[in-house]
C-alpha positions in Angstrom: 1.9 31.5 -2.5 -1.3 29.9 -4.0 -3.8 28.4 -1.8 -3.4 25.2 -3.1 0.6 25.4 -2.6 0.1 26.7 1.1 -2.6 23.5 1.8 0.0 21.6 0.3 2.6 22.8 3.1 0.3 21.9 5.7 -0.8 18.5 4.5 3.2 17.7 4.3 3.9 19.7 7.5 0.9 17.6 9.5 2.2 14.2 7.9 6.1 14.7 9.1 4.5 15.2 12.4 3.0 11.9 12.5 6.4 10.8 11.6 4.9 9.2 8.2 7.9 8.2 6.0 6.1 8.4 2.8 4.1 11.3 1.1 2.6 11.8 -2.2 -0.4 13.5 -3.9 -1.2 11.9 -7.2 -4.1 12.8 -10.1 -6.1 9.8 -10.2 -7.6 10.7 -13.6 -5.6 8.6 -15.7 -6.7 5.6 -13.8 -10.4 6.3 -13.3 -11.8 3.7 -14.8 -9.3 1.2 -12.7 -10.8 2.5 -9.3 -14.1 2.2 -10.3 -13.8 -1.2 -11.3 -12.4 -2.2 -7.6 -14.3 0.3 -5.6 -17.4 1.8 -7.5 -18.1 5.4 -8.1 -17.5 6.2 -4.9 -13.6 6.4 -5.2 -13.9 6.8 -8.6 -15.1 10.4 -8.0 -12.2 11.7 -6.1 -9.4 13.4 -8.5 -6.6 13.2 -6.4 -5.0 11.2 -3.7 -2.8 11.6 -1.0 -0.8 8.8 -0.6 1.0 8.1 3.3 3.5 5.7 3.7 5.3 4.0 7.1 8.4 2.0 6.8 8.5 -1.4 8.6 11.2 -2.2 10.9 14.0 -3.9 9.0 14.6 -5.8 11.6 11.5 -7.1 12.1 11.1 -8.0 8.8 14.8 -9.6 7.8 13.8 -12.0 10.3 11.1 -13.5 9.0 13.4 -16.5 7.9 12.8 -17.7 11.2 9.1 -17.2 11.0 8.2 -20.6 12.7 9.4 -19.1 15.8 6.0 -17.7 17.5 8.5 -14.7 18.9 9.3 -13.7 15.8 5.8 -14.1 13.9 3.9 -12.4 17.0 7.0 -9.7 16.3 6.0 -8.9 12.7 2.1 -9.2 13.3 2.1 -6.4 15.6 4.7 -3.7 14.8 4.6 -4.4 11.4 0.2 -4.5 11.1 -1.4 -3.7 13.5 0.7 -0.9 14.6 1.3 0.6 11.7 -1.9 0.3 10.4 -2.7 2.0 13.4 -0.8 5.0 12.9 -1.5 5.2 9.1 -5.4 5.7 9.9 -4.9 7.8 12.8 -2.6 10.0 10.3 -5.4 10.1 7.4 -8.0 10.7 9.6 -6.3 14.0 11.0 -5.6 14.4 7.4 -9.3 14.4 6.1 -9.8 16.7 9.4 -7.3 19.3 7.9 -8.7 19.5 4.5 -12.1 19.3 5.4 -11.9 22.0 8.0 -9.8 24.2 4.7 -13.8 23.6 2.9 -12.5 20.3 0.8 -13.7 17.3 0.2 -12.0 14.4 1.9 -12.7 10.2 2.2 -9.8 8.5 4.2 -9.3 5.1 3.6 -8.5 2.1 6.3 -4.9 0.9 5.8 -6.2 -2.5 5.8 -9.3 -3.8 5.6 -11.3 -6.1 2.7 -14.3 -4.7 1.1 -15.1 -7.4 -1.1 -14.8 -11.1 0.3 -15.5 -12.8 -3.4 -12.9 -10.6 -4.9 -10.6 -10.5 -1.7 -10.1 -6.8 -2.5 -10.2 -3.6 -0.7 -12.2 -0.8 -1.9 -9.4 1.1 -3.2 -5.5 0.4 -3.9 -3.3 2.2 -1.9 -0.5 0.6 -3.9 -2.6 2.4 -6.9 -2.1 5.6 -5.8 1.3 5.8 -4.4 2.6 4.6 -7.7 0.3 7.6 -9.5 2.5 9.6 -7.0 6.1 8.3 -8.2 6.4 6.6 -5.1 7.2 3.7 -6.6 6.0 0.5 -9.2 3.6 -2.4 -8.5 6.3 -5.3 -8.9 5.9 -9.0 -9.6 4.3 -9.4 -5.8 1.5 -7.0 -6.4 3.0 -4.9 -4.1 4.3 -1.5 -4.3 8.0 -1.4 -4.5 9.9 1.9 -3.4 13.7 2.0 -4.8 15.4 2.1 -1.3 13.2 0.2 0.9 11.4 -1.9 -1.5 7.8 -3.4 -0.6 8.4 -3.0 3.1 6.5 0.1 3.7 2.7 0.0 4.5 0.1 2.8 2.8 -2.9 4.7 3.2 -4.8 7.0 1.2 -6.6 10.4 1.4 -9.0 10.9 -1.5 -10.0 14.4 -1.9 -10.7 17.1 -4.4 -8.8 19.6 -2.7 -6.9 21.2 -5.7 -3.2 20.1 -4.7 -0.7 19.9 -7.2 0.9 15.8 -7.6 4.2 15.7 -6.3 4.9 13.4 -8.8 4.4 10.6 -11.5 4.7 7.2 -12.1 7.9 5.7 -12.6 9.8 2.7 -14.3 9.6 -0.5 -13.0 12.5 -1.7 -11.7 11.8 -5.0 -11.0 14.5 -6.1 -14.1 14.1 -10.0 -14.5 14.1 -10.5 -10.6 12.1 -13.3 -9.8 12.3 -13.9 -6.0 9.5 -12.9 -4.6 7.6 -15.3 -7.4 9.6 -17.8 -6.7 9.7 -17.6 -2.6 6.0 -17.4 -2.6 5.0 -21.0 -0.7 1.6 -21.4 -2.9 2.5 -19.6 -5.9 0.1 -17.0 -6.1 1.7 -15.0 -8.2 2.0 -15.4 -12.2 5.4 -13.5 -12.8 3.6 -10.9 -14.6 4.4 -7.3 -14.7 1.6 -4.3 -13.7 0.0 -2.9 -16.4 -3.0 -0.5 -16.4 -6.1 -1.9 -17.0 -4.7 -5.3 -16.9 -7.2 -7.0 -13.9 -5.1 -8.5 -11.1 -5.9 -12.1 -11.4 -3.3 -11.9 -14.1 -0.6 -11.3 -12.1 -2.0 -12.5 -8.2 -4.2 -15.6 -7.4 -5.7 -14.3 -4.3 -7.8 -17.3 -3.2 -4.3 -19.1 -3.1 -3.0 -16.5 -0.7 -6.1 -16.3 1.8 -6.3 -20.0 1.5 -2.9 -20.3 2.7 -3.4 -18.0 5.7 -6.2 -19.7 6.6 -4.8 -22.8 6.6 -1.8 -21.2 8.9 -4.4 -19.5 11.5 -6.1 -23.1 11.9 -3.4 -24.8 12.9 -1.6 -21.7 15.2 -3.4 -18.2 14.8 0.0 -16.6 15.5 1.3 -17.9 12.1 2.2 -15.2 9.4 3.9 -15.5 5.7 6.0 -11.9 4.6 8.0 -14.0 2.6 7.5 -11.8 -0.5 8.8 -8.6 1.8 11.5 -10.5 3.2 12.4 -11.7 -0.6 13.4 -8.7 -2.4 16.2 -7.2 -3.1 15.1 -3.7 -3.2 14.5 -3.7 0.7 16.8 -6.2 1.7 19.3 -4.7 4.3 
């Protein structure tokens, strides 16, 4: 077995044991340019990702119709962010610790945290680099859809140059002339567009709407939360 192949094995051995439900390794080259237009060079000079995904608890989320109820926000805050992003960095950090220790360069990313308050952006998309891996497609909410549980998974990434072979490729959208998460969305942030490479985001996502919203929610109760694009679509809908 190659080296790479047998690092491969342990990445994907080290990842089940963190119980992370989702696990790709993408080549970022084709969408260079894209990364270092959010992040810089920094990013930009990784060549592949490792993309680590955690489902959310259906649960949790198919009741977000009932969001007004401070149980049921404080619910999906928690095991649904701060949790999970929890687990996703402790997961990429021992992640970077594996491939670094195998003589590799690694730079794991936060699960969730801005970089860039004008552009309301982290310095890297997650959702970028699982759909390099086949993971899934960037739908009409800017988030990344998988085809069984749809946009209710949360990611993190391991940028590296360890020389692992991607475990996949991007896929078709599937997001057909479905609409609801477009239409669900309480400030209309997002333009109905579909993701294209190279396409910049405001086309598609409004972000000022989106923090503006939140903000307004956290002023008035800071246990508030929104999901409804999640809770919307069909691909995860239980």
């Amino acid at each position: 077995m190659a080296p790479g192949a047998r690092l491969l094995d342990d990445v994907r051995e080290l990842a089940d044991r963190e119980l992370v439900d989702r696990f790709g390794v993408s080549d970022l080259s084709p969408v260079r340019d894209e990364i270092a237009r959010q992040g810089g060079e920094l990013p930009a000079s990784f060549p592949r990702a490792i993309s680590l995904g955690i489902d959310l608890a259906h649960a949790v989320v198919d009741a977000l119709d009932r969001r007004e109820e401070r149980g049921v926000a404080v619910a999906y805050r928690r095991m649904s962010y701060e949790v999970i992003n929890q687990r996703l960095n402790l997961a990429g950090s021992r992640v970077a610790s594996l491939l670094q220790r195998a003589g590799h360069r690694a730079f794991p990313m936060t699960a969730s945290d801005r970089a860039d308050d004008e552009r309301i952006c982290a310095m890297f998309s997650h959702k970028l680099a699982a759909r390099q891996a086949g993971l899934g497609w960037i739908g009409r909410s800017c988030l990344l859809v998988t085809p069984d549980a749809g946009p209710r998974v949360r990611w993190t990434t391991v940028l590296t140059d360890a020389p692992l072979e991607p475990t996949g490729s991007p896929i078709a959208n599937g997001c057909g002339e479905c609409s609801e998460c477009v239409d669900i969305c309480p400030v209309g942030a997002f333009s109905g567009r579909l993701f294209e490479v190279g396409e910049p985001r405001e086309a598609r996502f409004d972000a000022s709407k989106c923090d503006q919203y939140f903000k307004s929610m956290y002023a008035e109760a800071d246990w508030k939360v929104c999901g409804l694009c999640l809770y919307a679509c069909p691909h995860g809908r239980q």
